[in-house]
C-alpha positions as CSV (number, residue, x, y, z in Angstrom):
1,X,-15.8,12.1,-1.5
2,X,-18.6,13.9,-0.1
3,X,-20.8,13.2,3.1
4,X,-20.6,9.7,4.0
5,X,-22.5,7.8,1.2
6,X,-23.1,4.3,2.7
7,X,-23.9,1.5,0.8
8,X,-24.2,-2.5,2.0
9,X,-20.7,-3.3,2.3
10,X,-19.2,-1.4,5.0
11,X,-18.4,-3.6,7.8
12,X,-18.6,-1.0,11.4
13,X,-17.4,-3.3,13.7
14,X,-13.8,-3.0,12.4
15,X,-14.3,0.6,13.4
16,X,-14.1,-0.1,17.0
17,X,-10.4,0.3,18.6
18,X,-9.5,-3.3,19.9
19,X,-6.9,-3.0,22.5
20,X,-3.4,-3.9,20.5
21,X,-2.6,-7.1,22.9
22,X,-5.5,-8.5,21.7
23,X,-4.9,-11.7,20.0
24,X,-7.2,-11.1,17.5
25,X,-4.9,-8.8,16.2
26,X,-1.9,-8.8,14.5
27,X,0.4,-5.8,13.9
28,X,2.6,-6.7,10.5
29,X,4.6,-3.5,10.5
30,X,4.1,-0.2,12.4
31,X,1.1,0.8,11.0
32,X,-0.4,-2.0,9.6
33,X,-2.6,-4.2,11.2
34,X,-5.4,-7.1,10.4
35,X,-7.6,-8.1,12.7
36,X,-10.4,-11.0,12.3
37,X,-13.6,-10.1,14.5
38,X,-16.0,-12.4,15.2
39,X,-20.0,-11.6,17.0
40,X,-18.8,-13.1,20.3
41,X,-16.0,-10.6,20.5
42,X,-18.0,-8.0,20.7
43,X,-20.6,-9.1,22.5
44,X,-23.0,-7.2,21.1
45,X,-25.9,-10.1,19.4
46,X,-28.7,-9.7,21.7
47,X,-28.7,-6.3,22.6
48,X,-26.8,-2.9,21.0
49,X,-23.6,-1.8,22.1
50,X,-21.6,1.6,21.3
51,X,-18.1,1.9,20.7
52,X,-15.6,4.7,19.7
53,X,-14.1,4.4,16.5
54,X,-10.4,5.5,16.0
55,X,-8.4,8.6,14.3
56,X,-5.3,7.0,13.4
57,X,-6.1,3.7,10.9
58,X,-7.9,3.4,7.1
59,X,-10.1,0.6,7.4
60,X,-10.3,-2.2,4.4
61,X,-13.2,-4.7,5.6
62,X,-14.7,-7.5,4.4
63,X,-17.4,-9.1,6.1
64,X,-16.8,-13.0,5.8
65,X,-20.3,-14.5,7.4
66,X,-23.6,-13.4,9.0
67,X,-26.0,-10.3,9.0
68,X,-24.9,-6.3,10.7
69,X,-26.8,-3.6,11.4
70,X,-25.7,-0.4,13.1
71,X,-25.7,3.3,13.2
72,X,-23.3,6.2,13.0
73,X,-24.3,9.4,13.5
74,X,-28.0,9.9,12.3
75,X,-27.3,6.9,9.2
76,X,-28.2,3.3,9.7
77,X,-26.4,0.6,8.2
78,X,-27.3,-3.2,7.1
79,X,-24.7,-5.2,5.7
80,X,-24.3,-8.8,5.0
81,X,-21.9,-11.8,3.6
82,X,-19.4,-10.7,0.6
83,X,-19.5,-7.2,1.7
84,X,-16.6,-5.0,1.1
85,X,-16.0,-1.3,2.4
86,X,-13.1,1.5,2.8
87,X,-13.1,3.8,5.5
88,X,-11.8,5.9,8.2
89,X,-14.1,6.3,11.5
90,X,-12.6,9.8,12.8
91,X,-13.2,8.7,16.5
92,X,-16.9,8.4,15.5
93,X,-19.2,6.6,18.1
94,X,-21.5,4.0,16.5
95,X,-23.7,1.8,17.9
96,X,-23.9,-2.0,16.7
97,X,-25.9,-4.9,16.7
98,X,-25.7,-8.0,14.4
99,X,-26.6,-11.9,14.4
100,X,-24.6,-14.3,16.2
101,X,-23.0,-15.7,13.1
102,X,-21.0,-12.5,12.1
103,X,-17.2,-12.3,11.3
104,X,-15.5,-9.9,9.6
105,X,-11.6,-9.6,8.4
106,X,-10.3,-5.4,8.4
107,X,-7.2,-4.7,7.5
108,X,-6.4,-1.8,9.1
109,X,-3.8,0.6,7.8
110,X,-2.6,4.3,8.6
111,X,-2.8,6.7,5.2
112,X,0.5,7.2,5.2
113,X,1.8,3.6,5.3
114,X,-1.3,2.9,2.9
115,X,0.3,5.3,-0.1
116,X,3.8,3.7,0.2
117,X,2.9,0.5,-0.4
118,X,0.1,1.2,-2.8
119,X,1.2,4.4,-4.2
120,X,0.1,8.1,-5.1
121,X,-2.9,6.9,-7.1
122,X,-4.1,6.0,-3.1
123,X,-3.2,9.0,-1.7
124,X,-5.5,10.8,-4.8
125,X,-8.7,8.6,-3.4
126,X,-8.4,9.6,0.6
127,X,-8.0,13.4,-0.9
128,X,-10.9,13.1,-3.2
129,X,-13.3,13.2,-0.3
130,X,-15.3,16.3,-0.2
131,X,-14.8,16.9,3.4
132,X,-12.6,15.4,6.1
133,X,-13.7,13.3,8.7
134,X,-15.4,10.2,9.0
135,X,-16.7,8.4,5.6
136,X,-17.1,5.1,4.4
137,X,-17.0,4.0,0.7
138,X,-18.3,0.2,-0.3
139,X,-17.2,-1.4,-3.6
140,X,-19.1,-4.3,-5.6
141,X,-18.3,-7.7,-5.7
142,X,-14.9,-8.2,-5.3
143,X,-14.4,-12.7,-5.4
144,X,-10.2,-12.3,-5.7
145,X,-10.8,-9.9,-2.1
146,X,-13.0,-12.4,-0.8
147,X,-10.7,-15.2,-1.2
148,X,-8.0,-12.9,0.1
149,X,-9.7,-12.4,3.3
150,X,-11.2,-15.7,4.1
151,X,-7.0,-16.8,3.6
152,X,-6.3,-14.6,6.2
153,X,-8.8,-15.7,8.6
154,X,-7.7,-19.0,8.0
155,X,-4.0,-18.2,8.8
156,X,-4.5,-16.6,11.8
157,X,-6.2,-19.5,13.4
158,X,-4.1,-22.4,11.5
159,X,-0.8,-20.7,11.3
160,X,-0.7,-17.5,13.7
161,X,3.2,-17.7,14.1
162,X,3.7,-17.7,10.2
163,X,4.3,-14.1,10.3
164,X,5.6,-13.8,6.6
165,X,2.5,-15.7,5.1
166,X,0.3,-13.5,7.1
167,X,2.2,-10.5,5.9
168,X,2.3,-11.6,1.9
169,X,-1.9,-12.8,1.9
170,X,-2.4,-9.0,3.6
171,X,-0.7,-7.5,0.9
172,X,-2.6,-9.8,-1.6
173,X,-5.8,-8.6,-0.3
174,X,-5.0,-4.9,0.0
175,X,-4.6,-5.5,-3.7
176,X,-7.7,-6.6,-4.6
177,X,-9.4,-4.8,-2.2
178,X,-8.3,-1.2,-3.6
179,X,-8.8,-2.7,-7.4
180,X,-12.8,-3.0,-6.6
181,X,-12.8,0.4,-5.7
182,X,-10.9,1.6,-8.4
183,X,-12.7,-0.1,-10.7
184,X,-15.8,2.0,-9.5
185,X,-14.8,4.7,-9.2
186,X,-17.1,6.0,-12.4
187,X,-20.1,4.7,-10.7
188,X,-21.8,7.7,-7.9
189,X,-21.5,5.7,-4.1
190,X,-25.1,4.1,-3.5
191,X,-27.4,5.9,-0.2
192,X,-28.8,3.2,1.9
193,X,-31.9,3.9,0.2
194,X,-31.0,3.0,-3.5
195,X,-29.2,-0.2,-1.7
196,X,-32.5,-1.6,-0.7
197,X,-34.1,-0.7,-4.1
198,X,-31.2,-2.8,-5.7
199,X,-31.8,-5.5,-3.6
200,X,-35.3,-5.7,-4.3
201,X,-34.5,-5.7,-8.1
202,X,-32.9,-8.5,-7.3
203,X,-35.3,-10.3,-5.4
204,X,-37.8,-9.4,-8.2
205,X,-35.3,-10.3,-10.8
206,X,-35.0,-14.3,-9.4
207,X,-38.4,-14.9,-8.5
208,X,-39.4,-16.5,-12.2
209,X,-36.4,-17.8,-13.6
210,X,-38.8,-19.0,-16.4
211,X,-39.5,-15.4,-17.7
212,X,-37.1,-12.4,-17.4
213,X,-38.7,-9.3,-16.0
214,X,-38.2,-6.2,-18.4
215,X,-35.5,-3.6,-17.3
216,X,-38.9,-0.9,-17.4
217,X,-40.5,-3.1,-15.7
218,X,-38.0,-3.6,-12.6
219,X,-37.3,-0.4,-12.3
220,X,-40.8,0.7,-12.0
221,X,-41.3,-1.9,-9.5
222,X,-38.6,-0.6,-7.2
223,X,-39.1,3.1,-7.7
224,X,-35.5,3.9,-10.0
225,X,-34.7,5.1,-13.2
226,X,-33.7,2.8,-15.6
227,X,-30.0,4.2,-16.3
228,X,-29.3,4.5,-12.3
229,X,-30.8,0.7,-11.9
230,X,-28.5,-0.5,-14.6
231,X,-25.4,1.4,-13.7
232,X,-26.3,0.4,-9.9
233,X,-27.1,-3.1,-10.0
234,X,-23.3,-3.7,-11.6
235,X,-21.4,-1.6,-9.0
236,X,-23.6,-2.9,-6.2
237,X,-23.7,-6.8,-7.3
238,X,-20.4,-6.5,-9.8
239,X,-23.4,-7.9,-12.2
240,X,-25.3,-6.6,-15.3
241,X,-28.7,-7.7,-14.7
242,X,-29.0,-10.0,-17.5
243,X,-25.6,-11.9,-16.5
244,X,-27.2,-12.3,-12.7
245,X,-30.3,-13.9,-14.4
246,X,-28.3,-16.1,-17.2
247,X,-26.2,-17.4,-14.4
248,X,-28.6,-18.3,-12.0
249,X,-31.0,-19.9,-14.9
250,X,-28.6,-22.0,-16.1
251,X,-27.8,-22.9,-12.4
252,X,-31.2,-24.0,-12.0
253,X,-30.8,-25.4,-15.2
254,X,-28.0,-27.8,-14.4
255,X,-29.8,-28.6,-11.6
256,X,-33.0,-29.8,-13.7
257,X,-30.9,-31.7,-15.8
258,X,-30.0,-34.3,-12.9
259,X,-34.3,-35.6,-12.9
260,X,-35.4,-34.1,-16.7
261,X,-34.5,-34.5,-20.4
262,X,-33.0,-31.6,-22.0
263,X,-36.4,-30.6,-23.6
264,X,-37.3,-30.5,-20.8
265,X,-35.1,-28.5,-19.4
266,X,-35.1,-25.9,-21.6
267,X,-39.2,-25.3,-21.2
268,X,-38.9,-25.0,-17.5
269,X,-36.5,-22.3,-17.5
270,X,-38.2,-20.4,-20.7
271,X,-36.3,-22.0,-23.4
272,X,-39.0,-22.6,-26.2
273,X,-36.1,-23.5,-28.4
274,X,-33.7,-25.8,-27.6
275,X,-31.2,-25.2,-29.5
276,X,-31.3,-21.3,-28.0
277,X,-31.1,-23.4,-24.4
278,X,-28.3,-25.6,-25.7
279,X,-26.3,-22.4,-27.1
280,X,-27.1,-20.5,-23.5
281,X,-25.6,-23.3,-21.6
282,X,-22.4,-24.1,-23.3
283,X,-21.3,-20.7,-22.8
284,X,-22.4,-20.7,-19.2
285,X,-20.4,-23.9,-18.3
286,X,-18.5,-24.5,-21.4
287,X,-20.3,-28.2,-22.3
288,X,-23.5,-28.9,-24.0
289,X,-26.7,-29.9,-21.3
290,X,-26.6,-33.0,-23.9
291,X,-23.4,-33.9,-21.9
292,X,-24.7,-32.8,-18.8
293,X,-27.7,-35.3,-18.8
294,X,-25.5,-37.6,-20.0
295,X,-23.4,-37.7,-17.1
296,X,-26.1,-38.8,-14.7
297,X,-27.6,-41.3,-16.7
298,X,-24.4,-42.7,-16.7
299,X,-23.6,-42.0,-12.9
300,X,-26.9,-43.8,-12.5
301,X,-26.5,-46.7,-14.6
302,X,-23.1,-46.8,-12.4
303,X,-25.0,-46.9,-9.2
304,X,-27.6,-49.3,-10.3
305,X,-24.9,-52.0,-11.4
306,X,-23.3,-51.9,-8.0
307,X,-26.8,-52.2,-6.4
């Protein structure tokens, strides 16, 4: 991998060396560690703080809540909820600030236990790298890693002694945490730069749910090619653009269907046919908006006898 490419995603906090007695901190197996890092522990929301990163641990992170924003070396970083990143900090300095809602999960692992629980394929990705030293790679969506990490939150608060549950949901998220970067590994990692441009696509993409922006037309709008908005926007958001904006239409859509008819419906999110909407929404949700509607005039009717 070459200079460190940073895209929203990596998490810097779990950078910082937390002293091992920590409670926040559990060591599985020599070498292995997870740690669940909240903004208070760091104490860094109103004003920024530096800390030292470490030489020793891998970081897997996934930020579970809240807004971060920091800076290592002369790159600054802004992550948020969902985010997923892969790194090692090579005693790096970085200076932090984020909001007071932040928490983030890292599993923190040394490269050499890393490869013998995950194999040589792992070992190939740390040597890829273009350089040594400090780097941080960010994957897209990952839900199965999310999951995996907001179990392990949950664990160590509910269930801190359960040492073997800990130990198997750790293993379950290193799983899927590796998979979303192996699954994009085809796709160039994203400057800071093109991250913002991808999330104003996005922004531009949802503002008329009624009528789809052209692919030309977004990536003019945000300053990109059209191949590297395409290719970007699924590694970034784990989306094809048109899949974000079917999914969140028919969302809205659903959501219509509770105060309109199905006619409706369909002309307020674009649909002049409705048999096009009808088709659309079954293979969103997997039942016709007929059904849909249904179901709350009969919920209603419901509510209105016990009235």
């Amino acid at each position: 991998m070459g200079a460190c490419h940073i895209m929203e995603g990596a998490i810097i906090d779990s950078f910082a060396s937390l002293p091992e007695a920590d409670p926040r901190m559990v060591m599985l197996q020599p070498g292995l560690v997870v740690c669940h890092t909240t903004a208070d522990d760091l104490g860094a929301i109103q004003a920024p703080k530096t800390f030292d990163g470490d030489n020793e641990f891998i970081h897997l992170n996934c930020q579970l809540a809240g807004k971060f924003a920091g800076q290592v070396r002369r790159q600054s970083l802004n992550f948020a909820q969902g985010d997923l990143s892969f790194g090692f900090s090579d005693s790096e300095r970085f200076r932090v600030q984020h909001c007071s809602q932040f928490q983030n999960l890292t599993v923190m692992v040394t490269p050499d236990v890393l490869c013998d629980l995950a194999g040589e394929e792992v070992r190939a990705m740390l040597s890829a790298r273009d350089e040594p030293g400090f780097f941080v790679r960010c994957a897209g969506l990952c839900r199965r890693s999310i999951r995996s990490a907001n179990a392990i939150a949950s664990l160590m608060v509910e269930r801190p002694r359960q040492r073997l549950l800990l130990h198997s949901a750790t293993l379950d998220f290193l799983h899927w945490h590796l998979a979303a970067f192996r699954h994009g590994n085809d796709c160039k990692a994203l400057t800071a730069r093109e991250c913002r441009q991808l999330e104003a696509a996005k922004s531009l993409l949802m503002q008329d749910l009624s009528a789809p922006p052209t692919i030309a037309g977004l990536a003019r709008a945000v300053g990109m090619n059209q191949c590297k908005l395409k290719k970007g926007f699924k590694h970034h958001f784990g989306s094809t653009i048109y899949a974000m904006f079917q999914e969140e239409r028919m969302s809205r859509a659903r959501q219509l269907l509770q105060r309109h008819n199905v006619t409706e419906t369909a002309m307020m999110v674009g649909y002049s046919n409705v048999s096009h909407f009808s088709a659309a929404f079954a293979k969103q949700f997997g039942y016709l908006p007929s059904r849909a509607r249904q179901s709350v005039l009969v919920s209603s009717e419901w509510h209105q006898a016990l009235a």
